[in-house]
Each structure stands twice: as C-alpha cells, then as structure tokens.
C-alpha positions as CSV (number, residue, x, y, z in Angstrom):
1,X,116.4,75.3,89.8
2,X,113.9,77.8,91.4
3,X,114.5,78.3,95.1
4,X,111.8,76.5,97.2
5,X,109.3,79.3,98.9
6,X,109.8,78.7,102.5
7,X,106.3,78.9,104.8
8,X,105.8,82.4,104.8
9,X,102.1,83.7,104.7
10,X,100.5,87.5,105.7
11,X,100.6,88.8,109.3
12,X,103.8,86.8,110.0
13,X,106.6,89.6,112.1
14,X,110.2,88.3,111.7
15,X,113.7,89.7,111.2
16,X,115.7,90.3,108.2
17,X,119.1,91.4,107.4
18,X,118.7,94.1,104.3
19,X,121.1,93.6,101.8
20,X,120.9,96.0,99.0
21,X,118.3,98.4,98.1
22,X,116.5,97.9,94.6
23,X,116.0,99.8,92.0
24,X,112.2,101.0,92.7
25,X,113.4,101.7,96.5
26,X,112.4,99.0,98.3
27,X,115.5,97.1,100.3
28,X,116.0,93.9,99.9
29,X,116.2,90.8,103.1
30,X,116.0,87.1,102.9
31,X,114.9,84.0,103.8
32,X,116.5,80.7,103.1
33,X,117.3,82.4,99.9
34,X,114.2,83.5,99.5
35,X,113.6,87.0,98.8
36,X,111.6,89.6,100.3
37,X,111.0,93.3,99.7
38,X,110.8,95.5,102.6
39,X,110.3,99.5,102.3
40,X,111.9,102.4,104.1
41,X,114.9,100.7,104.6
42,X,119.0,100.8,103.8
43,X,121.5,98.2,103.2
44,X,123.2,96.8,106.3
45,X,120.4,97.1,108.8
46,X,118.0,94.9,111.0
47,X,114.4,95.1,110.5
48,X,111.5,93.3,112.3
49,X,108.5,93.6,109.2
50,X,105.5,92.2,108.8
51,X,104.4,89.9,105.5
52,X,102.2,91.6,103.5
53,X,102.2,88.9,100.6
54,X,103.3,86.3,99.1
55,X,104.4,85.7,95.5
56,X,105.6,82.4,93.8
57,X,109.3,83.9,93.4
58,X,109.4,87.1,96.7
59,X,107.0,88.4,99.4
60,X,106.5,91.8,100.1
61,X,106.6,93.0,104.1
62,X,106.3,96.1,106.1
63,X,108.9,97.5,107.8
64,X,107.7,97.4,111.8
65,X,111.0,98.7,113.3
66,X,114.8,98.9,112.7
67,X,116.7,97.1,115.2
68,X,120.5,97.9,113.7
69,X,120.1,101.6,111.7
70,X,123.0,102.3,109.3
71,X,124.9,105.3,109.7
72,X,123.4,107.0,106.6
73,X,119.8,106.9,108.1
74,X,118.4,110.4,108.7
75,X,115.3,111.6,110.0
76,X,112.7,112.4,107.6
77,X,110.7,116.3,107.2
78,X,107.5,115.0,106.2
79,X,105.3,113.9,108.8
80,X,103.4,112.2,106.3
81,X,106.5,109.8,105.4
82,X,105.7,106.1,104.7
83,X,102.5,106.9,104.7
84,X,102.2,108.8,102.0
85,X,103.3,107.2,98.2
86,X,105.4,109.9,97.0
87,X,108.6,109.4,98.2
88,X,110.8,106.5,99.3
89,X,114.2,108.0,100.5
90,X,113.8,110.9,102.9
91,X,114.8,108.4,105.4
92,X,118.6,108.2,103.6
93,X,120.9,111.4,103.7
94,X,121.2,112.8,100.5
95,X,124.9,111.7,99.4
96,X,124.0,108.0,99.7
97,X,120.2,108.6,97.4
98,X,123.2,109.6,94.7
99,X,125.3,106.1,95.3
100,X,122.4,104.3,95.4
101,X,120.5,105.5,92.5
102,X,124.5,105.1,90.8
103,X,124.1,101.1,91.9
104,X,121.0,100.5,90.7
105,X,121.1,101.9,86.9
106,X,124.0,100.1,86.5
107,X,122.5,96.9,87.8
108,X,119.6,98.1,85.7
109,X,122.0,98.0,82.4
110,X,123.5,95.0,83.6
111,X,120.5,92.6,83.9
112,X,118.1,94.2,81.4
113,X,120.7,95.9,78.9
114,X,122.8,92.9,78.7
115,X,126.1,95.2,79.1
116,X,129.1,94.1,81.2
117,X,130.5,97.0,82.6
118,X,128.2,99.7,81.6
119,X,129.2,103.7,81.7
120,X,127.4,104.7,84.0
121,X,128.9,108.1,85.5
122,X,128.0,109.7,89.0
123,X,124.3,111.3,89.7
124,X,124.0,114.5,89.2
125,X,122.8,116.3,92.1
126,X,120.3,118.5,92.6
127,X,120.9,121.5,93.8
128,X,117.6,121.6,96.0
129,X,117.2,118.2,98.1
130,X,113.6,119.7,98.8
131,X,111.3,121.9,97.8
132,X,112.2,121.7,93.8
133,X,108.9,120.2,92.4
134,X,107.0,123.1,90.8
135,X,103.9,120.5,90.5
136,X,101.9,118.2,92.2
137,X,98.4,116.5,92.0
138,X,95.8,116.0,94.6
139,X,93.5,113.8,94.4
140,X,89.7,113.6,95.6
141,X,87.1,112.8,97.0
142,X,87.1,114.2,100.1
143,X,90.0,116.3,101.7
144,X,92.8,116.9,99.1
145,X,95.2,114.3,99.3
146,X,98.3,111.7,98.0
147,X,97.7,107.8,97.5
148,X,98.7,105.7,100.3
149,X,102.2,103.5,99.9
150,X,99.6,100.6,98.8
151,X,97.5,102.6,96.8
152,X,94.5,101.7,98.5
153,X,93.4,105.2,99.8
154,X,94.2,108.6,99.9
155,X,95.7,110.3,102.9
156,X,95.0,114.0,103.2
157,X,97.6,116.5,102.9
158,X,98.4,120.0,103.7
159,X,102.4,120.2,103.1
160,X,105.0,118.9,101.1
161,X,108.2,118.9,101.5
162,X,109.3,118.2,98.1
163,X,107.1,120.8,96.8
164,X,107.9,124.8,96.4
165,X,107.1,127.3,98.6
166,X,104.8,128.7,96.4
167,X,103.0,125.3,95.6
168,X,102.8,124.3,99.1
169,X,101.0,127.9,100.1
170,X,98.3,127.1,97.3
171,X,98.1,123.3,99.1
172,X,97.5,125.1,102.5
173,X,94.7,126.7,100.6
174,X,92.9,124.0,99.1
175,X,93.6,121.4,101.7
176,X,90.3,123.0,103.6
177,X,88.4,122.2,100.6
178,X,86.4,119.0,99.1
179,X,87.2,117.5,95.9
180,X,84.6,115.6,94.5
181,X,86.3,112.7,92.1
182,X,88.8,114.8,90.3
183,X,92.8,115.2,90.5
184,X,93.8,118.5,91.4
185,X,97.2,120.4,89.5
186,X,98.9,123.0,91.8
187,X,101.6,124.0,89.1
188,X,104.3,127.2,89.2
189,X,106.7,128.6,86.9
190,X,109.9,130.2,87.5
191,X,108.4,133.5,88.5
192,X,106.7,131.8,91.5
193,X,103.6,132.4,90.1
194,X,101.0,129.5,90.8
195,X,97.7,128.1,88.9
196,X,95.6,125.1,89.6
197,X,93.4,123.5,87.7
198,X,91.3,120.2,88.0
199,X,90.5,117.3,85.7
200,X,88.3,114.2,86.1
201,X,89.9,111.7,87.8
202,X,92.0,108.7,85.9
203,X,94.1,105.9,87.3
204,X,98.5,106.8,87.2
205,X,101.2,105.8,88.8
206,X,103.2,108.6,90.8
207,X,101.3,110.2,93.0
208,X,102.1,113.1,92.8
209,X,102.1,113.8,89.4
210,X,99.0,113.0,86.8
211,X,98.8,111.8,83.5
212,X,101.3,113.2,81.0
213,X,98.0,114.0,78.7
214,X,95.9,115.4,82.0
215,X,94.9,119.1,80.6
216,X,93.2,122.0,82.2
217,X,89.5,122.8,81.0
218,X,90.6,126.5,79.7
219,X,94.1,126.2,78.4
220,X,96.1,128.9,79.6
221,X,99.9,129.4,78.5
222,X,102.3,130.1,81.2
223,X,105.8,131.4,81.1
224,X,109.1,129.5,82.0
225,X,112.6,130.6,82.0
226,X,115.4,128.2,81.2
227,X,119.2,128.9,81.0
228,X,118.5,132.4,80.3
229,X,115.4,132.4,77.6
230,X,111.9,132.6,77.6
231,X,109.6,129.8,76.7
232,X,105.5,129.7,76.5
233,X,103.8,126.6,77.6
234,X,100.2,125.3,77.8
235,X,99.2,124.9,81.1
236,X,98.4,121.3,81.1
237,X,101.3,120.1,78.6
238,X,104.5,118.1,80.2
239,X,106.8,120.1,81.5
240,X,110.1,119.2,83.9
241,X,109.4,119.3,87.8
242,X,112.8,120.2,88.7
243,X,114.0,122.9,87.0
244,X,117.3,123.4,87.9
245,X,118.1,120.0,87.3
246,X,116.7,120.0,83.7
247,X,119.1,123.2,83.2
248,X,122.2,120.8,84.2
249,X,120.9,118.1,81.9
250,X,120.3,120.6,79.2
251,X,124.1,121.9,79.6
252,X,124.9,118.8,79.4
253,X,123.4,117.9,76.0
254,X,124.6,120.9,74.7
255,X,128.5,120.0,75.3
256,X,127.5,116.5,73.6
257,X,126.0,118.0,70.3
258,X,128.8,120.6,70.3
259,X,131.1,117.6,70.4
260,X,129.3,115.7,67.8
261,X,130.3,117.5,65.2
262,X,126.8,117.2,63.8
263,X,125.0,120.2,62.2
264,X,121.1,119.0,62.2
265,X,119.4,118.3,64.9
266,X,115.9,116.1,65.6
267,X,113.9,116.5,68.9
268,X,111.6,113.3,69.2
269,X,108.6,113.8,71.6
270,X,109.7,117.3,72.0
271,X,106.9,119.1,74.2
272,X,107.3,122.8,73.7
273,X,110.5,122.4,71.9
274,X,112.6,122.7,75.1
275,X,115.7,120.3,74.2
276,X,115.4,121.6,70.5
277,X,115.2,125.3,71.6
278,X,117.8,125.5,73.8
279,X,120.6,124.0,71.5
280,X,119.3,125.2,68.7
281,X,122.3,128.7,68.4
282,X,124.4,125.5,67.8
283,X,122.5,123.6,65.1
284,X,122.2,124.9,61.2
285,X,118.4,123.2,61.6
286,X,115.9,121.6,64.1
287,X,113.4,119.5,63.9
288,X,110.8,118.7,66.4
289,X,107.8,116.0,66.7
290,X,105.0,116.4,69.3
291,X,101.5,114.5,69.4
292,X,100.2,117.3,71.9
293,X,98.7,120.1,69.3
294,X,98.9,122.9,72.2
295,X,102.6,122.0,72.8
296,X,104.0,122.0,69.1
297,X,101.8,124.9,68.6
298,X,103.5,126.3,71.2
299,X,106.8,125.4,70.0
300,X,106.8,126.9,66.9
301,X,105.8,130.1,68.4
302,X,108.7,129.3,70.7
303,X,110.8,129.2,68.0
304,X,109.8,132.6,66.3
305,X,110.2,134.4,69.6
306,X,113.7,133.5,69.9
307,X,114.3,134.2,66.1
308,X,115.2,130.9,65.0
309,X,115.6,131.2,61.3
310,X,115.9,127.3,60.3
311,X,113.6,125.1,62.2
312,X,110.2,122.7,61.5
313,X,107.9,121.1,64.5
314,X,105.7,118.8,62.9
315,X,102.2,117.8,64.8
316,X,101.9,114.3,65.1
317,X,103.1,111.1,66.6
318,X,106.8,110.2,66.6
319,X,106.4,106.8,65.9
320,X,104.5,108.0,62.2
321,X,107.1,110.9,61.8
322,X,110.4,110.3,62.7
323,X,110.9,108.1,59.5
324,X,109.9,111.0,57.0
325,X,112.1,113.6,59.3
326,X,115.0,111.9,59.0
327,X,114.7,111.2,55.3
328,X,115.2,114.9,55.3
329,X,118.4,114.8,56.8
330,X,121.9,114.1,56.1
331,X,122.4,111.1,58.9
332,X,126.0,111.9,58.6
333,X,125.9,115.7,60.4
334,X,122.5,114.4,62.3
335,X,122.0,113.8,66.4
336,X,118.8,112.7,67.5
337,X,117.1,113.4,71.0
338,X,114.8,110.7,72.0
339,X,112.6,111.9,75.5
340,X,109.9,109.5,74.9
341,X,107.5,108.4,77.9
342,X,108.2,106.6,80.9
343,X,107.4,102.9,78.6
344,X,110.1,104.4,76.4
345,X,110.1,103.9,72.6
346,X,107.7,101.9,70.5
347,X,109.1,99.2,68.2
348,X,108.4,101.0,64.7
349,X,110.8,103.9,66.6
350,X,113.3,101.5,67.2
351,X,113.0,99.7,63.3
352,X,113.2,103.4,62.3
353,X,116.4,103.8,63.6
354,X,117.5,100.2,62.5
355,X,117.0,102.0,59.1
356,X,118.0,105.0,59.2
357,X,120.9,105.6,61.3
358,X,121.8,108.8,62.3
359,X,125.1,109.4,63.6
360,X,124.6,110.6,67.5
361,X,121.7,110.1,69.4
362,X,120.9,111.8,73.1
363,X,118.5,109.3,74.7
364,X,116.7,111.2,77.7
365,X,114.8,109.2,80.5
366,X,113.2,109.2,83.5
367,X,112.8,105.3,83.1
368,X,116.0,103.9,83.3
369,X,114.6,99.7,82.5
370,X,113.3,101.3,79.3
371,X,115.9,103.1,78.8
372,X,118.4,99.6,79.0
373,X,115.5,98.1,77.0
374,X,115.7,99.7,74.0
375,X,119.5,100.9,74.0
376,X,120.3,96.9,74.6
377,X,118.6,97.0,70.9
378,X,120.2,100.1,69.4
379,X,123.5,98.0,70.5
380,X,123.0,95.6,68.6
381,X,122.0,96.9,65.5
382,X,125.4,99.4,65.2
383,X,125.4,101.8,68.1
384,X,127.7,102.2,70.7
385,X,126.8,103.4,74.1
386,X,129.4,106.0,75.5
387,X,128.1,107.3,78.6
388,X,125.2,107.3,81.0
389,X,124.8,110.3,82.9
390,X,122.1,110.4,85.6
391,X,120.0,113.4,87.1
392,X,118.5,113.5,89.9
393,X,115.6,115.0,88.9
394,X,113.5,113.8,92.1
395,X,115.5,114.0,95.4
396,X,113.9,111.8,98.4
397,X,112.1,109.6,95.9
398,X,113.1,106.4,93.8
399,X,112.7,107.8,90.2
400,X,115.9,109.3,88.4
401,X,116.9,110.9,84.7
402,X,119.4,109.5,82.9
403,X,120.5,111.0,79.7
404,X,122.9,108.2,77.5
405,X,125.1,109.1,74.8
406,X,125.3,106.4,71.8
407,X,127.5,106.9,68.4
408,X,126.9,105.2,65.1
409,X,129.4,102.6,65.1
C-alpha cells in the first residue's frame, strides 16, 4: 500500500529531521512517511527547506538553514558551493564522504543487486581531498562557467577547488573571456603541463566533465605517467581525473590478476590500453577493445613503446568483439576487465559472458547501480562476487569507483 502524499506543494518552508544521506547525495527527511529529498545536508540534523516539487512517491526541497548541524559538518572552500552543480559534499569532513559513500554502495547492492550482505570493503581514499581533477569543462555562452545545482543556468567561474593548480591558472585565464555556445576542456597531465580545447556544445550530466566522445578539433597526443611508465594519449580521449587514485586502483587489480592464477588477460572498453598496459609484465598475452580509433591507435603504440611482445587491441565496439576475443582464449587461465561507461554493459556483453565464461573478471565503475545491475546478472548465471572495493576517485562530490572482483563458480 503506497504511502498517501500528504499536502505538500512548491514554496512551502517547513522542518525536517534528515535521516540518511542517499546515494546521489542528497539527505533524506520526512513527512508522515513521506519522503523528501533535501541537498547539502548530513544525517542527524535539522533543516528548515523550501519545496521545490512534488512527485507522486517524494518531493524535492531546498535546504534554507540548518537549525541542529552534526558534528561532521565543515565549512566549505568554494565560494561557489551549492550554487554551483559539481560537488555535493564539501560541506562534510572528509572521513565521513568515505563512511558514507561505504553506506550507500552497499545499500546500492542491496536494493538493486539483490545481495544480502554484500562485500563491500572500506573507500579508498584519495590522497588529495582537493585539487586532484586534472580536467574540467566550461561551458558558454557568456562568461565561462558550471551548470547551476538545477541545471537551469550557468554560473560563471574563476576557481575550483577540486581542480589542479595548473588547471585553475588556465580558468583564471579564460574566465575574462566569452564563449559563444561551446564547452570548454582545460585538461593537464602529470607534467603540469595544460591544453584547452573547445567543442560545440551538447547536453551531459556532470558538470564538470563533457561527453566521454567530446574531442578536440586538432588531435594532439599528450603524455601521462602512471605507476612509473609512460603512456601517449589523444587529447580528447577518456582518461582518469584523479590520478593518484587510478594508480591505487590499478595496484589493486594487479594483486587480483596476480592472485588469479590466470595467464591471459582481456581489457574491455580499454581507452589507451591503461588497465591492459599496466598489468600486462604479469600476463603471457593482452587483449584490448576500444570503439575510439585515436585511443586503440594509441594503444598499440602504447604497447610497442613499452616492448610488449604478446598483445592485440582490436578497433571496434565491445559489445561486437568481446565474443570473437574470447574465443581466442583459454577461459580457464583468462581474467577479464570490464570499464564500460557510466550505463554499464549492454545486454549482448552480458549474454557474451553467459556464454563464455572466463574464469575471473575485474569489473571497474564509476556507476555503482550499474555496476549492482549487471553483477546481480553475472550472479546468477555462475559467478561469484568476492569483493567490492571502492575509490574515491572524486573527493567533495557524490560519484565514486568501485572495482568488484567475481570468480567463475
């Protein structure tokens, strides 16, 4: 029986008592039962908000003021904070964005995995809470800027403090421009060096990041150094935000393929080969798939620059390839990384592996309901899930990497 919606309508100011924080960030309050989502707030406290809106089953509110802060509020560094879209959390100290993130993957993987009990370890921290994005996206027209928390407009920017150093000089820079209708990449590698590039504008969900498939007019390669080695990549193909972080979750992978006991391994959506290259010293072969021709071409060259002697990156789609690649292999000594996009695998991926079984798989995700998604259906077709380990890839904001490690039963 659905809970009646009490007589709640926009404008209306009233006080809640927030329970939990969701996954997504916003906090959770009631009414008779009735639940409503309020931003910028922590678990324990006592807002006055305002209704925003309505919905058959919750309302969403703005916070107006905390009457009772918790403990583990903190005050936030950007002045552009709840204003801005980009981040959710500067408001919590760091320690509690790890419990909470913890909370809600496992509440993920209970409601949309169907698991009871899920392994779900602790986050992994990053080692910088701020300034560890080496990329963010502007957006026009008019003075450089973020989308607004309702994604109604853009608010112009000139710092941010999730951002490098090096990125936020360049935004100093431009913020005195004009963009006509047009994101704007300020991107930097791990020599602090710093390019920007523009592309014509398209709809996307963070705000401060564009379209995985946003590229640069001239394609320029630029140079990144992970856990000790060199890599190439196409200025506008994906690459990790944080990269210290990815270095942890790549260290961590490794210790899982070197426990595996497998000796081929197959990087699905691999970019410029990065999971594939850096474990391949403990692999006899790799494989990788890419749909983005300037990053597989990339990661071949990738490959030959490191002096990999046994390794094939195919061009194409995953969801077309993956079924002849793993006909190549012995599924027996074969782990499979799976880093697909934020709406996670397709279904033909998933049959795939209903089919062809290979005996680990290292599923990497910076969308954890996907990720509960489809490992609720590689469950039940004969895998088992050992561990979740999440990342923090993105400190002071509501998005986390998890990577989960599943056996062929």
């Amino acid at each position: 029986m659905e809970t009646p919606v009490p007589i709640l309508h926009p404008g209306q100011r009233l006080e809640l008592d927030i329970t939990t924080v969701a996954f997504g960030g916003d906090g959770i309050g009631r009414v008779d039962n009735f639940v409503v989502f309020v931003p910028f707030v922590i678990e324990g406290e006592r807002a006055e908000v305002e209704i925003v809106e309505v919905k058959r089953r919750y309302a969403t509110a703005d916070l107006v003021r905390v009457i009772t802060a918790s403990p583990r509020r903190v005050e936030p560094r950007c002045p552009y904070y709840a204003k801005c879209a980009g981040c959710q959390y500067q408001h919590i100290e760091y320690a509690h964005q790890l419990e909470l993130k913890r909370c809600q993957i496992r509440d993920v993987f209970e409601r949309i995995g169907k698991l009871a009990d899920p392994p779900i370890e602790p986050v992994v921290g990053s080692p910088r809470e701020y300034h560890y994005r080496n990329k963010i996206v502007v957006h026009g027209p008019g003075k450089p800027g973020f989308w607004s928390v309702r994604g109604r407009s853009i608010i112009g920017i000139e710092q941010c403090p999730i951002a490098g150093e090096e990125v936020n000089a360049k935004l100093a820079e431009v913020a005195q421009q004009s963009l006509e209708n047009v994101h704007l990449t300020i991107r930097s590698n791990s020599e602090r060096r710093v390019w920007t590039y523009m592309e014509t504008r398209r709809s996307t969900v963070d705000p401060l990041d564009a379209d995985e498939s946003a590229e640069p007019a001239v394609v320029e390669t630029i140079t990144e150094t992970i856990l000790g080695k060199t890599l190439q990549v196409p200025l506008g193909s994906f690459f990790q935000v944080n990269r210290e972080v990815i270095e942890l979750a790549l260290e961590h992978a490794r210790g899982i393929f070197a426990a595996s006991g497998c000796k081929t391994l197959v990087d699905a959506y691999c970019g410029v080969g990065l999971f594939a290259l850096m474990l391949a010293d403990l692999a006899g072969h790799v494989y990788g798939i890419e749909e983005d021709a300037k990053a597989i071409q990339s990661a071949n060259e990738n490959a030959k620059r490191l002096g990999l002697k046994s390794y094939d990156f195919y061009p194409g789609k995953t969801e077309r390839l993956l079924f002849y690649t793993l006909r190549q292999c012995k599924l027996e000594e074969t782990c499979l990384i799976l880093d697909p996009p934020r709406s996670g695998c397709a279904p033909v991926v998933l049959k795939t592996l209903r089919e062809h079984k290979p005996r680990k798989i290292i599923y990497v995700s910076c969308a954890p309901p996907m990720l509960a998604r489809d490992i609720k259906q590689l469950a039940a077709h004969g895998y088992r899930l050992e561990r979740v380990t999440p990342f923090d890839m993105f400190p002071q904001t509501a998005h986390c990497e998890a990577v989960a490690e599943l056996t062929r039963k």
